[in-house]
C-alpha positions in Angstrom: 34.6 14.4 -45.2 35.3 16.1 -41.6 34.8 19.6 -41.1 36.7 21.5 -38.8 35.3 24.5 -37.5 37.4 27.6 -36.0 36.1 31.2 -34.7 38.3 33.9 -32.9 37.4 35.7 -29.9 34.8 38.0 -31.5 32.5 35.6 -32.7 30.7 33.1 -30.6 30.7 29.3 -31.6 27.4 27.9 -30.7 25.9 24.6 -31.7 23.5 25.8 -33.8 26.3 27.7 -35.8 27.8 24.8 -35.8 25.5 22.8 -38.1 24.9 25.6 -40.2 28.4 25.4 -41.6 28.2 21.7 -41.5 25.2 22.0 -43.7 26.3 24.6 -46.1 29.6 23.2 -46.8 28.5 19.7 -47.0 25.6 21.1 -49.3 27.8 22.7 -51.6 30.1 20.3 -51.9 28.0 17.4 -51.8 29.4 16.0 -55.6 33.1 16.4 -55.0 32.9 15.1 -51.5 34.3 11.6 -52.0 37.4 13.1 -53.2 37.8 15.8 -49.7 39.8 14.2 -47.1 39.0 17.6 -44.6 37.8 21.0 -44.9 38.6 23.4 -42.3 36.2 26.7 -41.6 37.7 29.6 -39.8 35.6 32.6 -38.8 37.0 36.3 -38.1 35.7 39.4 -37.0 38.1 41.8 -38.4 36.9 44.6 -36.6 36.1 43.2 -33.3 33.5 45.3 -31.6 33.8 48.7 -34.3 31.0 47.8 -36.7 32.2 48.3 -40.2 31.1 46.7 -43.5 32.4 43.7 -45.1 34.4 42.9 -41.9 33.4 39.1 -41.6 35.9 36.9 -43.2 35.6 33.3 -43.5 38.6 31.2 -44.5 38.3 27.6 -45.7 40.5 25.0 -46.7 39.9 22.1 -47.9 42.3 19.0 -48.5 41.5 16.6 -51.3 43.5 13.3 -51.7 46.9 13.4 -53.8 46.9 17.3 -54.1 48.0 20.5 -52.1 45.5 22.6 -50.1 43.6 24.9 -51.6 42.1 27.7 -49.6 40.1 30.4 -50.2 38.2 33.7 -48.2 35.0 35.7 -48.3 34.3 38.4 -46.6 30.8 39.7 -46.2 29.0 41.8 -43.3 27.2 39.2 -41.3 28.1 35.6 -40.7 26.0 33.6 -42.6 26.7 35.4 -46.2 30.3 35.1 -45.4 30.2 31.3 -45.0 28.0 31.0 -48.1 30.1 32.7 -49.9 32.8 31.0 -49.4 31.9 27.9 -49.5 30.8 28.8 -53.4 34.1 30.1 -53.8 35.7 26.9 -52.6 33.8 24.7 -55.1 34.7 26.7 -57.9 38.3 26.7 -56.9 37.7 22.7 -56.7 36.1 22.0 -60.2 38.6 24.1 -61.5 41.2 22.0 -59.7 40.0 18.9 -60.2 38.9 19.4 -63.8 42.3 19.9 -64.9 43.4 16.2 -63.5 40.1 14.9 -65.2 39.6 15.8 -69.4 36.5 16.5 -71.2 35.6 12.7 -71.1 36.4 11.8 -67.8 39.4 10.4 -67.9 42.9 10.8 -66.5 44.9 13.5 -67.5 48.5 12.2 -68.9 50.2 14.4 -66.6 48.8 12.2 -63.8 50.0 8.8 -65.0 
């Protein structure tokens, strides 16, 4: 799985925030990741400079094998809860995704054959 990881001008990318979102989104979706191709992180400071609440969004997509992109956004008012947040957002989008290809026991849907 490669993570691609974005920020805009207000937010600084630094090494060290660079493995945190490494680690939360692998954590998180450590048992779907042999299915994930990519998942790409972007980071936004809404209101620049102007402090405000709720103004960090974080945007990931994520591209699984044999299926469109899903993406999905958090916002939160500091970094860290926003990529958190997210990133459970994206795993619930993804077992819901996925669990409609898959049925109760497992197996291919018939839609997929």
């Amino acid at each position: 799985m490669i993570i691609q990881f974005h920020t805009d001008a207000n937010i600084t990318s630094t090494p060290k925030l660079q493995e945190e979102v490494n680690d939360v989104v692998a954590s998180t979706l450590a048992h779907v990741s042999d299915r994930i191709s990519r998942v790409e992180v972007h980071l936004t400071d809404e209101n620049g400079k102007k402090a405000g609440v709720d103004d960090i969004r974080c945007m990931m997509e994520v591209r699984v094998e044999g299926r469109p992109p899903t993406a999905v956004t958090h916002h939160a008012s500091s970094v860290h809860e926003a990529i958190g947040g997210a990133a459970e957002r994206l795993l619930h989008s993804l077992e819901h995704a996925l669990g409609r290809v898959n049925d109760r026991k497992g197996n291919e849907s018939i839609k997929q054959k």
